[in-house]
ChimeraX commands (.cxc) that place a marker at each C-alpha (Angstrom):
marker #1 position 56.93,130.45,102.88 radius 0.5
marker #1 position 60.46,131.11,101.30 radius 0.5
marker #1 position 63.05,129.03,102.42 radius 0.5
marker #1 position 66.93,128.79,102.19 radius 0.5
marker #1 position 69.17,125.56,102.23 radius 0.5
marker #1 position 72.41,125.69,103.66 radius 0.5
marker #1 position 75.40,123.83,103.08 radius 0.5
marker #1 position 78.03,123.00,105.95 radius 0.5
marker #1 position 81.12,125.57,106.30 radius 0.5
marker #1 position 83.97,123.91,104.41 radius 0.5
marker #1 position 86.30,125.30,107.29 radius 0.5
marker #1 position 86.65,122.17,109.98 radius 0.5
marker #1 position 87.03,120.45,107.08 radius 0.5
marker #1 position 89.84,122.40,105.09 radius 0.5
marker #1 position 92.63,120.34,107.67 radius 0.5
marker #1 position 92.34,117.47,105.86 radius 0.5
marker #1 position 91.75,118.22,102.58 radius 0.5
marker #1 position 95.06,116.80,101.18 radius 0.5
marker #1 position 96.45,114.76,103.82 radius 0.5
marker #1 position 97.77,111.15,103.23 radius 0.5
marker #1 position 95.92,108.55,103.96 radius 0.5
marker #1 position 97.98,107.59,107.45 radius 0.5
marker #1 position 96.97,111.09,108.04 radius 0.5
marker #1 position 93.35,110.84,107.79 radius 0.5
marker #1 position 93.15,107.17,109.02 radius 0.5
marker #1 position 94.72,108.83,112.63 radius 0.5
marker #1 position 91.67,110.73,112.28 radius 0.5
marker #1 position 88.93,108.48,111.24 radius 0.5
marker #1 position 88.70,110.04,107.72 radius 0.5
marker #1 position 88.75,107.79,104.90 radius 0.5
marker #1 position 89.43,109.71,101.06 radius 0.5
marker #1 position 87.03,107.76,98.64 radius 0.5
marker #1 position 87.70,108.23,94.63 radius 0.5
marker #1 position 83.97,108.51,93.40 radius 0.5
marker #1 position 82.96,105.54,90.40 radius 0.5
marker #1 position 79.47,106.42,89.65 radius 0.5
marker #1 position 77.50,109.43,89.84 radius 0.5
marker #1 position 74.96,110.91,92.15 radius 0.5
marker #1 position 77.25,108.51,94.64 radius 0.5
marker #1 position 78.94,111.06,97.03 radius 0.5
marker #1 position 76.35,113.93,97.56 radius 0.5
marker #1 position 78.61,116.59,99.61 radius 0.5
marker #1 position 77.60,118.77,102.28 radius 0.5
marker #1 position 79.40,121.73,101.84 radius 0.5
marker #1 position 78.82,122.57,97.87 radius 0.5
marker #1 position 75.20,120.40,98.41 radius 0.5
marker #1 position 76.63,118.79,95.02 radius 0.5
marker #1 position 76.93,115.41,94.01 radius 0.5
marker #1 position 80.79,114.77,93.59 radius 0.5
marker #1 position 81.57,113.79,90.18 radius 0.5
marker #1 position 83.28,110.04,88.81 radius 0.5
marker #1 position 87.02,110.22,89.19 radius 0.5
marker #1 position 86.73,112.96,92.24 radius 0.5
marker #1 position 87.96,112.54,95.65 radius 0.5
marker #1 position 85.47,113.06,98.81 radius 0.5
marker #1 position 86.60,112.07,102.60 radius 0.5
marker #1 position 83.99,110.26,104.48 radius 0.5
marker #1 position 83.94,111.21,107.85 radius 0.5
marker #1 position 81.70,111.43,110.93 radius 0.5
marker #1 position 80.32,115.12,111.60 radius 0.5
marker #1 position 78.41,116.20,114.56 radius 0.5
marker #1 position 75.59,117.97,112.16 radius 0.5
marker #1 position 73.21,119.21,115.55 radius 0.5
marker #1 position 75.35,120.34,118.47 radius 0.5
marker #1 position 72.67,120.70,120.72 radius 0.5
marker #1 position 71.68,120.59,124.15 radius 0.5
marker #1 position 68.87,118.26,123.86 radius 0.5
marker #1 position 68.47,114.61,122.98 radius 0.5
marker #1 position 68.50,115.31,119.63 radius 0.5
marker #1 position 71.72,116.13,119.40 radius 0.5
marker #1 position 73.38,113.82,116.60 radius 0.5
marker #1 position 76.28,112.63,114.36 radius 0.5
marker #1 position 76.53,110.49,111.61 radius 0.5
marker #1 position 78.66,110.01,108.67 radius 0.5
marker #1 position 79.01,112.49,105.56 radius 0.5
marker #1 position 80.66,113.01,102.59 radius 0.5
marker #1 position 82.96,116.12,101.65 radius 0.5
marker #1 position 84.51,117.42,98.64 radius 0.5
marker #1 position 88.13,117.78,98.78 radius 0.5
marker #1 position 87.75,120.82,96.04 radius 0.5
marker #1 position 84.92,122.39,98.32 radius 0.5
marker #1 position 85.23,126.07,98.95 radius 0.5
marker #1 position 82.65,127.85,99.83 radius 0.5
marker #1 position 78.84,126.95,101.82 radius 0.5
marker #1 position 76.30,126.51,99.71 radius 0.5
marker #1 position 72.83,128.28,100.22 radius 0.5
marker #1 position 70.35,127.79,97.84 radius 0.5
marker #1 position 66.96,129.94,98.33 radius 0.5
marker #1 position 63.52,128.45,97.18 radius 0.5
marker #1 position 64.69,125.38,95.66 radius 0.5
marker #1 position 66.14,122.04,96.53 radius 0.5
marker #1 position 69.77,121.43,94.80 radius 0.5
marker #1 position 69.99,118.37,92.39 radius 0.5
marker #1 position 71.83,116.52,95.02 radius 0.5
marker #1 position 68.60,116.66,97.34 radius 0.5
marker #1 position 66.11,116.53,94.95 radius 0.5
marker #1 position 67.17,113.14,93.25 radius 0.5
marker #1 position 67.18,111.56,96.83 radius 0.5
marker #1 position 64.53,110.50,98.90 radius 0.5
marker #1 position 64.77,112.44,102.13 radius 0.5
marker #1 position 63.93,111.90,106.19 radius 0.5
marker #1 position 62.74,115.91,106.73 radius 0.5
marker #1 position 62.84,116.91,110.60 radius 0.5
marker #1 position 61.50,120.05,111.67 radius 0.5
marker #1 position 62.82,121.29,115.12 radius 0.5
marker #1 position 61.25,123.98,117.76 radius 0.5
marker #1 position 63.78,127.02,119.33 radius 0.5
marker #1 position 64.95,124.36,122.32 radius 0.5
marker #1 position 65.93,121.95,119.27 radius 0.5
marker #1 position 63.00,119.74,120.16 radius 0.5
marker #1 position 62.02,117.90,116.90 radius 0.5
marker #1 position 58.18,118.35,116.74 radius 0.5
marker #1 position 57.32,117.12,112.94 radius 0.5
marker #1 position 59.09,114.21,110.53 radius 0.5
marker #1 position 58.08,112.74,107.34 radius 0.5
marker #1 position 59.54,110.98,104.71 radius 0.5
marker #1 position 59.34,112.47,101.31 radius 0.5
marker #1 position 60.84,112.43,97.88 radius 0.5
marker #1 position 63.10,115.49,97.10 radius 0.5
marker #1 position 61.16,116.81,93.83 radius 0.5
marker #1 position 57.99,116.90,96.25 radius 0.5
marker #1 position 59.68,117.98,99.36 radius 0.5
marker #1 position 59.28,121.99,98.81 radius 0.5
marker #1 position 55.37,122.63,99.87 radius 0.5
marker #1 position 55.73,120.31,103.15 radius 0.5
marker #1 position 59.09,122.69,104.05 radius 0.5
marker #1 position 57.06,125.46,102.94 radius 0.5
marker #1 position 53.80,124.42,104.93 radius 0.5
marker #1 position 56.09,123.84,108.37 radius 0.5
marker #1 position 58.30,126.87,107.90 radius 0.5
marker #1 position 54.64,128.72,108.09 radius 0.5
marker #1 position 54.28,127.29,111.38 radius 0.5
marker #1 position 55.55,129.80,114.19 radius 0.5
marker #1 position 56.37,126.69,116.57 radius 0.5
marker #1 position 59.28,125.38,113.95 radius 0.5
marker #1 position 62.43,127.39,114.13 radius 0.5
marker #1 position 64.36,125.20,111.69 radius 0.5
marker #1 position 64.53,121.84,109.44 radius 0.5
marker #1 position 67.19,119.21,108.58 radius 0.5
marker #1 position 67.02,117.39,105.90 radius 0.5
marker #1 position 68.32,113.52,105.74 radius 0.5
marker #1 position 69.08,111.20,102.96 radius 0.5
marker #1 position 66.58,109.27,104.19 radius 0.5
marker #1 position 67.83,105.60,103.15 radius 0.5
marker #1 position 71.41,105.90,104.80 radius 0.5
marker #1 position 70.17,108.32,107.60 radius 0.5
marker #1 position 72.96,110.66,106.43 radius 0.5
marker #1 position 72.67,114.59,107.71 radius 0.5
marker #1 position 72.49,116.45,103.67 radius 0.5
marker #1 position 71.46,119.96,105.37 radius 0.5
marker #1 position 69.64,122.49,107.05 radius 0.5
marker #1 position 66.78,124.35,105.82 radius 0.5
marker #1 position 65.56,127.63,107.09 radius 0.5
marker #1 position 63.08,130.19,107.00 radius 0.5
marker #1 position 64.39,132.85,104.28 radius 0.5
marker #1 position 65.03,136.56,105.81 radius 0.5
marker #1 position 62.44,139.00,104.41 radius 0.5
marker #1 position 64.44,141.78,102.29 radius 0.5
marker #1 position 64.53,145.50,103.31 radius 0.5
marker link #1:1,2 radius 0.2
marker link #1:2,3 radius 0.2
marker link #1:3,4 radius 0.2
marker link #1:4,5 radius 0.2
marker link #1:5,6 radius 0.2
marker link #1:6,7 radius 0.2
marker link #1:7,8 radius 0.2
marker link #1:8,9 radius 0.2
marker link #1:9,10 radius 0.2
marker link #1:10,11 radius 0.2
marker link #1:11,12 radius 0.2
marker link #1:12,13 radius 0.2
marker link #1:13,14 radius 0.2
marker link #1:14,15 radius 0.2
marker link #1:15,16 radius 0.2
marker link #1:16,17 radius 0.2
marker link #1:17,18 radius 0.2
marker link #1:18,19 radius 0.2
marker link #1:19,20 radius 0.2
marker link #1:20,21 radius 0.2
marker link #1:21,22 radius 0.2
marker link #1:22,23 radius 0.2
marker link #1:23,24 radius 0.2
marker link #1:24,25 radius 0.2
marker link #1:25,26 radius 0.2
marker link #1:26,27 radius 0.2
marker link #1:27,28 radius 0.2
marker link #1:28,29 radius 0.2
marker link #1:29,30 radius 0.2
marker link #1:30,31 radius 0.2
marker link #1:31,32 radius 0.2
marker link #1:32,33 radius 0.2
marker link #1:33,34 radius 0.2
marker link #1:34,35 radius 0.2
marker link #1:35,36 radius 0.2
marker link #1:36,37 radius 0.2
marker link #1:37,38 radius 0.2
marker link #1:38,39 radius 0.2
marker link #1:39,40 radius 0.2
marker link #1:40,41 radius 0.2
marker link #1:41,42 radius 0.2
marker link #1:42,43 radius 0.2
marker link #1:43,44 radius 0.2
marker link #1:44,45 radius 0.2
marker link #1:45,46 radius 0.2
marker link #1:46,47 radius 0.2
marker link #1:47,48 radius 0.2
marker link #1:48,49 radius 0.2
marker link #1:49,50 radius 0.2
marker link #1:50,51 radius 0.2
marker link #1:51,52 radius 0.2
marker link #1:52,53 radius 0.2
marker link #1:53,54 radius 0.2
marker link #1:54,55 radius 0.2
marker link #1:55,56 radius 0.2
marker link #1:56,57 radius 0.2
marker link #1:57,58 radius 0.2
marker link #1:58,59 radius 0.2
marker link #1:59,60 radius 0.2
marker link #1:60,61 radius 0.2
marker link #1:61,62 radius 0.2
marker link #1:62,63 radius 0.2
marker link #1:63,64 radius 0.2
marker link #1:64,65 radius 0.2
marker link #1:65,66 radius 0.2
marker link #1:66,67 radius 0.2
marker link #1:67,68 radius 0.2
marker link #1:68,69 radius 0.2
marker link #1:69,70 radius 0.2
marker link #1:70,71 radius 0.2
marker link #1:71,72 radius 0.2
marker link #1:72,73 radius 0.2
marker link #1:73,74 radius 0.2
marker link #1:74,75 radius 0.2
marker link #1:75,76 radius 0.2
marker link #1:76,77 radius 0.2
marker link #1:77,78 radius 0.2
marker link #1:78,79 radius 0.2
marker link #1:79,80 radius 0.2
marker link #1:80,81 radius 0.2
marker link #1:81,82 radius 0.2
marker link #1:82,83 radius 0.2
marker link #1:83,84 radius 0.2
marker link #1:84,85 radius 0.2
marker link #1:85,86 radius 0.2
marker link #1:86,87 radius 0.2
marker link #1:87,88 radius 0.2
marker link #1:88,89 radius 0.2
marker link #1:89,90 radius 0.2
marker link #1:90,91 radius 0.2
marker link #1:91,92 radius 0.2
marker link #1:92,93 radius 0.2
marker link #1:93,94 radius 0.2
marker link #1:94,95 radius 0.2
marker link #1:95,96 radius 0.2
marker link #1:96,97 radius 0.2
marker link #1:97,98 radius 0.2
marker link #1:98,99 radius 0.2
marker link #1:99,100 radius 0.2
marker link #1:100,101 radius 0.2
marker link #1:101,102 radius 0.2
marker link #1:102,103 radius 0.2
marker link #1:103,104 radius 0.2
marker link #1:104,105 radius 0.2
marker link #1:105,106 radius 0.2
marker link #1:106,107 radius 0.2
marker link #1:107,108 radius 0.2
marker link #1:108,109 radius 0.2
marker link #1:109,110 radius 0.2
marker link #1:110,111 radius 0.2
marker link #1:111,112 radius 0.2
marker link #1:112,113 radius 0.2
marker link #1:113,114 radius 0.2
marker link #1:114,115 radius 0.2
marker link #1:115,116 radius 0.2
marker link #1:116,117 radius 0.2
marker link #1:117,118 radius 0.2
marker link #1:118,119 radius 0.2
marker link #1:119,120 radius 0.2
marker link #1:120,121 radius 0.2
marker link #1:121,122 radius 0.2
marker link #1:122,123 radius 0.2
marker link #1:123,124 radius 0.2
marker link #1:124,125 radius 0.2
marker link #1:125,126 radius 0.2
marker link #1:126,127 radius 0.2
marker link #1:127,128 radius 0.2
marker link #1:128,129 radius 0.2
marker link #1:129,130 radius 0.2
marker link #1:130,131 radius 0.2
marker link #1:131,132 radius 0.2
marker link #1:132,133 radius 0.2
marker link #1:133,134 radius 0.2
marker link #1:134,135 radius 0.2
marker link #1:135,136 radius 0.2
marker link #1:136,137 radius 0.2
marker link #1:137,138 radius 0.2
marker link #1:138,139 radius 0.2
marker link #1:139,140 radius 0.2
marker link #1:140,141 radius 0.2
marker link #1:141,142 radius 0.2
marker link #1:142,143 radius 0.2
marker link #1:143,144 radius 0.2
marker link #1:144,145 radius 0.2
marker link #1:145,146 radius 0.2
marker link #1:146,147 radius 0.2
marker link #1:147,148 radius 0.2
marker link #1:148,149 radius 0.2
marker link #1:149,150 radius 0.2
marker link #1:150,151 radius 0.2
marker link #1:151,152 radius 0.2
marker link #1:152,153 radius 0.2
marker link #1:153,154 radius 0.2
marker link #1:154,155 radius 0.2
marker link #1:155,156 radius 0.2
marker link #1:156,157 radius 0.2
marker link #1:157,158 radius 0.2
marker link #1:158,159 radius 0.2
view
């Protein structure tokens, strides 16, 4: 089953790319200069920010839903990001390095299947529940700081 994974929109974030750090503090946003890599996975370019680059660290609601599952945690963004990422058939680098808490959610954003699961072996479980008519959608955790990294759907057949 073809799949597609889907970075956040970088535009509730744009605001505070660039504010001062009074700015973002009012806000709960702290700006973190990254020291090591694969560090500061963002979840807009679904990248791992590089040393010397700046990322806010802020809490997102990542599943806006009407039903318990609804949820918010923390996440890192890219000050430079610019455009969603989607990625079709593939996991990026940033997900595939990580271990991952995968959460597969019915069309009244029920979760009905989780597992735990290294990134490089992730793909046939999202393909094997994406075959399954009773899951509309996925999410995909880093599994050891129970940080939202992004959604994963069914891909659109082409014309």
């Amino acid at each position: 089953m073809p799949f597609t994974v889907t970075g956040l929109s970088p535009e509730p974030f744009r605001p505070l790319f660039g504010l001062d750090e009074a700015a973002l503090a009012d806000r709960r946003v702290v700006r973190v200069l990254v020291d090591a890599p694969a560090s500061a996975p963002c979840r807009v370019t679904l990248e791992d920010a590089e040393p010397g680059e700046t990322v806010l660290l802020l809490n997102h609601e990542h599943l806006a839903v009407d039903s318990p599952y609804r949820s918010r945690h923390a996440i890192y963004v890219r000050e430079i990001a610019d455009e969603t990422a989607v990625i079709t058939d593939a996991l990026p680098l940033a997900l595939a390095r990580r271990l991952l808490a995968l959460r597969a959610f019915d069309g009244d954003d029920m979760m009905v299947e989780a597992e735990v699961v290294e990134g490089r072996e992730a793909a046939p479980l999202i393909e094997t529940w994406l075959a399954d008519d009773r899951i509309a959608y996925l999410h995909a955790h880093y599994a050891r700081r129970g940080c939202f990294a992004a959604r994963i759907d069914r891909t659109a057949p082409r014309p």
